[in-house]
C-alpha positions as CSV (number, residue, x, y, z in Angstrom):
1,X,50.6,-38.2,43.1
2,X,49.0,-39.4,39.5
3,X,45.1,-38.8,38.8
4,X,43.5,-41.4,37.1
5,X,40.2,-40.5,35.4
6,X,37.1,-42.7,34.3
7,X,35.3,-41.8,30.9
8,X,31.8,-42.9,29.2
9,X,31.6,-46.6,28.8
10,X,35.8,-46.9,29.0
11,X,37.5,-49.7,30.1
12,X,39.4,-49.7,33.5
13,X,42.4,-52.4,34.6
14,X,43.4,-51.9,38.0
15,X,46.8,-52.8,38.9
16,X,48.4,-52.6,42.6
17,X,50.6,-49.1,42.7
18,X,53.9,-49.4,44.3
19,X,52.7,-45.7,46.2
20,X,49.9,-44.2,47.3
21,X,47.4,-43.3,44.3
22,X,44.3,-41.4,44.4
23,X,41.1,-42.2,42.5
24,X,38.7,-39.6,41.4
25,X,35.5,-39.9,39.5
26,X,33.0,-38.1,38.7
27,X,32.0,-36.5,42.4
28,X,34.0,-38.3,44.6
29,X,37.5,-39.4,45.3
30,X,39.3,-42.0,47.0
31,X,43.0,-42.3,48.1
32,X,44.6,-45.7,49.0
33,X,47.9,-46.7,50.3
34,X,51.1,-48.3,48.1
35,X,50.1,-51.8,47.4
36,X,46.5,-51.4,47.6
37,X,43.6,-51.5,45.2
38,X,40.4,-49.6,44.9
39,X,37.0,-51.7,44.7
40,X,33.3,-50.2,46.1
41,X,31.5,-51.8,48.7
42,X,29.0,-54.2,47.5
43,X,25.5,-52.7,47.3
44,X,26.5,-49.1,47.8
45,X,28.6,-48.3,45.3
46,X,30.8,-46.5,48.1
47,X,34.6,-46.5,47.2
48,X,37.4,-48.4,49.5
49,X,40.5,-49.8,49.3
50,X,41.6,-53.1,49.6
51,X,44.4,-54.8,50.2
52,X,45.3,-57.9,47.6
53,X,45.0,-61.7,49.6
54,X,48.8,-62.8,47.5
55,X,49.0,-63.8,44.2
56,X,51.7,-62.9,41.5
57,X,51.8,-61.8,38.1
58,X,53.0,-59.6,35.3
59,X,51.3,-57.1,33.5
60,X,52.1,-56.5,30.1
61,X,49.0,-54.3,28.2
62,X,46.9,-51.5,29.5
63,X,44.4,-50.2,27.2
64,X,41.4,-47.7,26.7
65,X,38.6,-47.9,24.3
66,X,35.5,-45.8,23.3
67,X,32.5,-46.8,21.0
68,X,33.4,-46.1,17.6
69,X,30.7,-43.7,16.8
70,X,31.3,-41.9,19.7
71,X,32.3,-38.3,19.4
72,X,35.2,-39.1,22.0
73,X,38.3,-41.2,20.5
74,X,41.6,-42.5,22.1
75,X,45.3,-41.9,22.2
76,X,48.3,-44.1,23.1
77,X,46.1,-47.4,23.7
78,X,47.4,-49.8,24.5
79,X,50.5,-48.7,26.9
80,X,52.8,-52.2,26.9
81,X,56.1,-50.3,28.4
82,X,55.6,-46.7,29.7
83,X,53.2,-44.3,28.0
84,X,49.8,-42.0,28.7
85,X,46.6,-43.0,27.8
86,X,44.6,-40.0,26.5
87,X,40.8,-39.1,25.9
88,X,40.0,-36.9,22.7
89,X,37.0,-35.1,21.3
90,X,36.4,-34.9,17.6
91,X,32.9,-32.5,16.7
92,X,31.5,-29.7,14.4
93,X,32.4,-26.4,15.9
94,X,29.8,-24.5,16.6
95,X,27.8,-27.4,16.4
96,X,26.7,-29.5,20.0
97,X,26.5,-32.7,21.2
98,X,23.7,-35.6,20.8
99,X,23.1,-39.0,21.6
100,X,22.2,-40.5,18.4
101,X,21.7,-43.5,20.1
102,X,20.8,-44.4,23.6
103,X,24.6,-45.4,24.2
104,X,26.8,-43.0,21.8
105,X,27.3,-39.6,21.4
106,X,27.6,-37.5,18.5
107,X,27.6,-34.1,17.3
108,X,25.3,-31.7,15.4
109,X,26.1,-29.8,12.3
110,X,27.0,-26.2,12.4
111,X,24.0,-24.2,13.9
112,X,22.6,-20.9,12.6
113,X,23.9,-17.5,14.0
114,X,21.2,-15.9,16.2
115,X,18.9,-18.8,15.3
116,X,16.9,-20.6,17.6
117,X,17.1,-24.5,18.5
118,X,14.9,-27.1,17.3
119,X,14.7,-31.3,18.3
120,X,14.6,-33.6,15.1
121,X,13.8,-36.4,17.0
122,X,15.4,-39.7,17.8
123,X,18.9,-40.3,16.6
124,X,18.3,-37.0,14.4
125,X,20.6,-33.8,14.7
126,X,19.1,-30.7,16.6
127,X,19.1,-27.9,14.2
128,X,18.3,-24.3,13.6
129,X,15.3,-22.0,12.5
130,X,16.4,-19.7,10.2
131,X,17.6,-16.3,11.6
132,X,14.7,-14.0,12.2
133,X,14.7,-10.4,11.5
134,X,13.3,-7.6,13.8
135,X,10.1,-8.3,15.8
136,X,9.7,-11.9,14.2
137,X,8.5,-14.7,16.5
138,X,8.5,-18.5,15.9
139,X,5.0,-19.5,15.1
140,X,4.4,-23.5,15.8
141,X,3.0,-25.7,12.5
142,X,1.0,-28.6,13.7
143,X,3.2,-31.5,12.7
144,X,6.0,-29.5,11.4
145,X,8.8,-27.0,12.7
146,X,7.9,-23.8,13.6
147,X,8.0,-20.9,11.0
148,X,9.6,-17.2,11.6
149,X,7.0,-14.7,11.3
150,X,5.6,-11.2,11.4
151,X,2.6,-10.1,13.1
152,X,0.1,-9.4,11.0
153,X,-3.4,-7.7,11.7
154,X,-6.3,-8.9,9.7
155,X,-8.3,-5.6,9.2
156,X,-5.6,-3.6,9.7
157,X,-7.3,-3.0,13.5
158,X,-3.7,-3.1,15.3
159,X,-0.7,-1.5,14.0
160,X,2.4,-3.1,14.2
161,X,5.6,-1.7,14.6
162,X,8.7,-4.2,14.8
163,X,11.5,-3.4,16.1
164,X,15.2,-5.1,17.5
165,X,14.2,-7.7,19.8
166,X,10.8,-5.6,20.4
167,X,7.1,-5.4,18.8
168,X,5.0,-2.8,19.5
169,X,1.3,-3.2,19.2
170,X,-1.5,0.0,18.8
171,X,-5.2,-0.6,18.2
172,X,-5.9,1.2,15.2
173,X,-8.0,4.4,16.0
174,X,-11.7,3.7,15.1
175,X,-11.5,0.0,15.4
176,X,-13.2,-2.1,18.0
177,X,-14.7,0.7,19.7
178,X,-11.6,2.8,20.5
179,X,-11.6,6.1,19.6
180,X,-14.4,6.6,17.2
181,X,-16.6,9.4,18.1
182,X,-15.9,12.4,20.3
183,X,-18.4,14.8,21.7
184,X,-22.0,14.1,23.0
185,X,-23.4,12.2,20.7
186,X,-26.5,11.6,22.2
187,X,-27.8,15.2,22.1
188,X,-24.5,16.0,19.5
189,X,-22.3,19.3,19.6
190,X,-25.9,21.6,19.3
191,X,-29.1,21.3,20.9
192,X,-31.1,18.5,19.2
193,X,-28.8,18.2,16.6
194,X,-27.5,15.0,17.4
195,X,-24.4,14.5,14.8
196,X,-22.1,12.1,15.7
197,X,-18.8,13.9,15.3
198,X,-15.7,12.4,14.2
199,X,-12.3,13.6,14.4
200,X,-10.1,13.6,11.4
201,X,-6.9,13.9,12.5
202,X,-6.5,10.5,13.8
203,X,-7.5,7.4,11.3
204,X,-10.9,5.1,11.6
205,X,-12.0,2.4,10.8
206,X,-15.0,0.2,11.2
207,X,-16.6,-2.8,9.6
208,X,-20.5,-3.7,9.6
209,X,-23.5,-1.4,9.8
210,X,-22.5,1.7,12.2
211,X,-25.5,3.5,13.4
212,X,-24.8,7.5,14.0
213,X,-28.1,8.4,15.9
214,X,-29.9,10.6,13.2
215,X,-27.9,9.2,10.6
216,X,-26.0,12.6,10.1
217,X,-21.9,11.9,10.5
218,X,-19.5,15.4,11.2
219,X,-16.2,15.0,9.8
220,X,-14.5,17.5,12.9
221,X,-11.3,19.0,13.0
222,X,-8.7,21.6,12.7
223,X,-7.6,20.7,9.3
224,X,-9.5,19.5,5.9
225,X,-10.5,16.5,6.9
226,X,-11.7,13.0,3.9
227,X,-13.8,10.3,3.9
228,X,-12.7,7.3,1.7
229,X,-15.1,5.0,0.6
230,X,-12.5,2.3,-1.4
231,X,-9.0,2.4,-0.9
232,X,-6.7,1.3,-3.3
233,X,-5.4,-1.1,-2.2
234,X,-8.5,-2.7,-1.5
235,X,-10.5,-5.1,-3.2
236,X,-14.3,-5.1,-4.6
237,X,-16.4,-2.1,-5.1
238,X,-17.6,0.4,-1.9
239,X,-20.7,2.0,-2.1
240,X,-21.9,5.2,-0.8
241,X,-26.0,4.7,-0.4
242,X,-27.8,7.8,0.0
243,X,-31.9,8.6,0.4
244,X,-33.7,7.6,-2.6
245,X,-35.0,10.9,-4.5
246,X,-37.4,10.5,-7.1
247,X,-35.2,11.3,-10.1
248,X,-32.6,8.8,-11.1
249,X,-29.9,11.4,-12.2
250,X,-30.5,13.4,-8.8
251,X,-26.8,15.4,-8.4
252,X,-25.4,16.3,-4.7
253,X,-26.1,19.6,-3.7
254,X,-24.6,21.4,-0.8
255,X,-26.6,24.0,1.2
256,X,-25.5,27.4,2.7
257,X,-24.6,25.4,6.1
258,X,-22.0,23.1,4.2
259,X,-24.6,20.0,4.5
260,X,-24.2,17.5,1.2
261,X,-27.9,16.4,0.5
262,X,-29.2,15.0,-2.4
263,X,-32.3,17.6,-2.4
264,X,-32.4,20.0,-5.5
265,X,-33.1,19.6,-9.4
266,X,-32.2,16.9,-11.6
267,X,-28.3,16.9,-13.1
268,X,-28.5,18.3,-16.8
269,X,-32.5,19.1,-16.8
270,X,-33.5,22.8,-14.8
271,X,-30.4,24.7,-15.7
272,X,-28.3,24.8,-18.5
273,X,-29.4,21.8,-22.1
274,X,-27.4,20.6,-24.6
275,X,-27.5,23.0,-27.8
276,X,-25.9,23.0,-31.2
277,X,-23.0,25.8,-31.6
278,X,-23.8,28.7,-33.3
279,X,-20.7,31.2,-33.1
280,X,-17.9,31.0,-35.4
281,X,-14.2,30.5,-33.9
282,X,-11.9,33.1,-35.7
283,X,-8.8,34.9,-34.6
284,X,-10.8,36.7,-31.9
285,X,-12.6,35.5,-29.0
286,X,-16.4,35.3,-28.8
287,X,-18.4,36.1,-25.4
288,X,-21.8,33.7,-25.2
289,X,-24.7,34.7,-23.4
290,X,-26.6,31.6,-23.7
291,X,-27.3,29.2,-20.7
292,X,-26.6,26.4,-22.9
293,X,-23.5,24.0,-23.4
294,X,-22.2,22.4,-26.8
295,X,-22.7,18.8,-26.2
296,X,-19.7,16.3,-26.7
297,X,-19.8,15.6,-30.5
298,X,-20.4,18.5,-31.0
299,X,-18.0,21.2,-32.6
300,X,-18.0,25.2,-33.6
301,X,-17.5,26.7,-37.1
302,X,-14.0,27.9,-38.1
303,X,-13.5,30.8,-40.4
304,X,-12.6,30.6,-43.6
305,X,-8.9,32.7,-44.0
306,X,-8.9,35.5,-46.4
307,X,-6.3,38.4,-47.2
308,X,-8.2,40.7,-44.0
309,X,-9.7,37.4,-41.7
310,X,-7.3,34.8,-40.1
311,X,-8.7,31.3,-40.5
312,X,-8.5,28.1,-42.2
313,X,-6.9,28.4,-45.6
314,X,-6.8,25.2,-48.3
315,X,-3.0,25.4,-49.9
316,X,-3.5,22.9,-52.3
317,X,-0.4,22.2,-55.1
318,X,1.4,25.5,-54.9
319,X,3.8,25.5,-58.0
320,X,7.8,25.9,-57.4
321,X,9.0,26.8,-61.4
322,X,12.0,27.4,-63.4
323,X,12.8,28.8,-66.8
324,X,15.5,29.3,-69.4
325,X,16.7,31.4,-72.3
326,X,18.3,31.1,-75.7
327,X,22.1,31.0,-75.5
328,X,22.0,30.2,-71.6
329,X,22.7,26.7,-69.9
330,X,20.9,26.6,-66.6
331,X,23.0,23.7,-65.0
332,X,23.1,23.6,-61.1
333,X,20.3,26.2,-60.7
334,X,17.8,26.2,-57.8
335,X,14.3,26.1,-58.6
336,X,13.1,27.4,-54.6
337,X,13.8,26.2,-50.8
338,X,11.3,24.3,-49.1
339,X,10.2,25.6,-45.9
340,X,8.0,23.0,-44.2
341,X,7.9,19.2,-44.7
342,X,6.0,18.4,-48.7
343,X,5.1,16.3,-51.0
344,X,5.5,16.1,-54.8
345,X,2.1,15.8,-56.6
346,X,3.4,16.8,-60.3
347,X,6.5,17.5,-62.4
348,X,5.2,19.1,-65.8
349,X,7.8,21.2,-68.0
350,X,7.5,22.8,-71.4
351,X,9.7,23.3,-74.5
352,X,8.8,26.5,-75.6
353,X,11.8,26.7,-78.3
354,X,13.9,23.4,-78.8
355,X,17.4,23.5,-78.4
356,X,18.5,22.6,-81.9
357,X,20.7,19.7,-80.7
358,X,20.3,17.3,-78.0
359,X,19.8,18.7,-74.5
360,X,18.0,17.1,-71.1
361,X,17.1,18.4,-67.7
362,X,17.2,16.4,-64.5
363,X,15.2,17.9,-61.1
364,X,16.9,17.0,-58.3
365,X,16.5,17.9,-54.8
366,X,19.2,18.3,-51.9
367,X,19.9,19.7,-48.5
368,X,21.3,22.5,-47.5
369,X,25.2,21.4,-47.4
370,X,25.3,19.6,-50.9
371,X,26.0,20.1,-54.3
372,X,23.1,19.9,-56.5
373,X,24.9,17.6,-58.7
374,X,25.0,15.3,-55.0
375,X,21.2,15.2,-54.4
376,X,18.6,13.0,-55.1
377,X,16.5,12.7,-59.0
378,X,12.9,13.1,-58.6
379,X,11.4,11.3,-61.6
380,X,12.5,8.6,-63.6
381,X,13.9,9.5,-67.4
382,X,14.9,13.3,-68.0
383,X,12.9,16.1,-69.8
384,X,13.8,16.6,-73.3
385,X,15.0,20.2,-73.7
386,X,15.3,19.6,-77.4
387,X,11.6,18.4,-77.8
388,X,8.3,19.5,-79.8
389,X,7.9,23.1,-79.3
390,X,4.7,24.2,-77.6
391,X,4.8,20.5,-76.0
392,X,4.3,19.7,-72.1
393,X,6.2,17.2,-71.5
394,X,4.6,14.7,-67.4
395,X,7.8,13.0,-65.7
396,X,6.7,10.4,-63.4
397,X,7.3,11.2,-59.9
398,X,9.4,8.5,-57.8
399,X,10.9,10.4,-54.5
400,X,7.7,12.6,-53.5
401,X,8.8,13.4,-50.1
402,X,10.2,16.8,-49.4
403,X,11.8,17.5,-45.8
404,X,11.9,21.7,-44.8
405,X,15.2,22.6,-45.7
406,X,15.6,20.9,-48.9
407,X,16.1,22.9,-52.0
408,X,14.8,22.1,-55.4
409,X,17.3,22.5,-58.5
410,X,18.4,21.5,-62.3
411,X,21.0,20.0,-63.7
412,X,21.6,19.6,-67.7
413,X,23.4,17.3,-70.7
414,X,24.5,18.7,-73.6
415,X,26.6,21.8,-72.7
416,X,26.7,23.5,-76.2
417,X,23.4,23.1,-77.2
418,X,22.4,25.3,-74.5
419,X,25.0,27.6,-75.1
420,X,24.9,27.8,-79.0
421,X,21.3,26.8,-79.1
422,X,18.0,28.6,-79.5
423,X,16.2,26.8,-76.4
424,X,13.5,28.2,-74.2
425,X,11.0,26.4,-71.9
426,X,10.8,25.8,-68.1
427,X,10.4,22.9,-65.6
428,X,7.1,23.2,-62.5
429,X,7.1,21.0,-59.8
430,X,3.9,21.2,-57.6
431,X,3.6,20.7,-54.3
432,X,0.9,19.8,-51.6
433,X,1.9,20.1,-47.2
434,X,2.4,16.9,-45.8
């Protein structure tokens, strides 16, 4: 027995089978004999089979056809020997079906894992929100798609605590009445006392003007327990307002109960003043008696160091020197090590007894590691060992700066005039602590 199946807006040509054939479509079925045809009764839509009043004929086509935006399509139309007509489906996967018209179907595009499904409209695509994360919700836009979104609490009156595929929701302690006060506080934790107590280990929060009966307010609890006026987060300024007192630079004072209160003496005026220092800072330390305090320019006298009294000492061009002798050449010789960072202020030498033939002297310095004839000149031009006897002769200074480490030294021209000569003299070089 064959099955012949209707489709969405196909095409059906009935022929006469030569056996019995069985119709069924959609949700009911009809089976007629050899020779016979189905039809429906007129004005029911019922199915029957009828039997064909003569006639002849030959048919050479059959064919199916489909809209051609349709998401179904066709194969083997038409059948002009012996073939099968078949009914295909072409869509996104993943995706689902539409009418983009109010005859055709059609398919959407690929929708969004875990995403939830939203209409476009007439002849538009359904699509998808974007994939929330924990404890989102779709919250609806007047006019446009709804947005994912967290909770949020304005105030921060309800805590919040997403989760997967659950929210949890907590008033805040201290907000909206929940939680605020323990204890009696109409007559308060003593008799006529009338504190409002407040626990600490829990957190509060209020907004506007809270009253607390007598206007005193207990922080409670097992632990240290803090009041914060501005959080940082916060915006503005907050403002702790206390009694007014007469003086403006009244200080907070708490009493032998633990109360803060702003009664007592004015900050800076019944106890201890301002005064000029009048000890002298040394090497040892100096117990005050006075009730006074050294204001904040001001600034003690240090001792002045001597050979017995540590203090402070002006070192002020200390002289690093070098000399020579008749019939000696001094080439290469150190003049002293630096042992702290320096600076040049002077290179003065002296020809006590020229040389007799030309000689000159260099000052160099150089690190510890290299040569002196590797180091660095410190003036410009050279001292004249062969000069005017009883002469100082100034070089000008042009590398001044002196590292700790470096060593001072000499080197010399004329090799036999120091060695034949009759030269004496000496090179200073004077120095000041960067």
């Amino acid at each position: 027995m064959k099955k012949l199946f209707l489709a969405l807006a196909a095409t059906l040509i009935l022929v006469a089978p030569a056996r019995a054939q069985t119709l069924v479509s959609g949700i009911f079925s009809k089976t007629c004999a050899a020779g016979d045809f189905f039809s429906a009764l007129a004005g029911t839509g019922v199915l029957t089979c009828s039997t064909p009043a003569g006639g002849s004929g030959t048919v050479t086509s059959v064919g199916l056809s489909v809209p051609g935006s349709s998401l179904f399509g066709v194969s083997g139309s038409p059948v002009t020997t012996s073939g099968t007509l078949g009914l295909t489906t072409t869509g996104t996967s993943g995706g689902i079906p539409y009418f983009d018209t109010t005859s055709t179907l059609n398919t959407s595009a690929l929708l969004t894992n875990h995403a939830l499904i939203i209409g476009a409209g007439a002849g538009a695509a359904p699509k998808t929100l974007a994939a929330m994360t924990n404890g989102q919700l779709a919250i609806g836009s007047t006019g446009a798609d709804p947005v994912p979104a967290s909770l949020t609490s304005t105030g921060a009156t309800i805590t919040i605590k997403p989760g997967a595929g659950s929210i949890n929701l907590e008033a805040v302690s201290g907000s909206a009445g929940i939680n605020q006060l323990t204890g009696d506080v109409t007559a308060g934790p003593g008799t006529g006392s009338q504190v409002a107590t407040l626990v600490t280990s829990i957190g509060h929060t209020w907004s506007g003007v809270q009253a607390f009966n007598d206007g005193k307010l207990a922080l409670n609890g097992s632990s240290s327990g803090q009041l914060t006026l501005h959080s940082v987060a916060a915006a503005g300024t907050s403002t702790l307002t206390l009694p007014a007192q007469p003086a403006s630079t009244q200080c907070l004072h708490e009493d032998s109960s633990g109360n803060i209160t702003t009664t007592g003496s004015d900050c800076g005026t019944s106890s201890a003043t301002g005064a000029n220092p009048t000890a002298t800072a040394g090497s040892t330390a100096v117990n005050g008696s006075a009730a006074t305090f050294m204001r904040s320019d001001g600034a003690p006298a240090v001792a002045t160091a001597t050979t017995s009294v540590l203090g402070i000492a002006k070192l002020n061009n200390p002289p690093c020197s070098i000399g020579w002798i008749a019939g000696v050449n001094p080439n290469t010789a150190t003049m002293c090590v630096i042992n702290q960072a320096a600076t040049i202020s002077a290179i003065i030498g002296d020809v006590e007894t020229a040389t007799g033939s030309a000689a000159t002297v260099t000052v160099l310095k150089a690190p510890s590691g290299t040569a002196c004839s590797g180091g660095t000149a410190l003036h410009s031009g050279t001292f004249d060992a062969n000069g005017t006897a009883a002469t100082n002769q100034t070089l000008t200074v042009t590398t001044s700066t002196l590292s700790a480490g470096d060593r001072l030294c000499i080197t010399t021209t004329g090799t036999t005039a120091w060695t034949g000569g009759t030269g004496v003299g000496g090179i200073t070089v004077f120095l000041a602590p960067s």
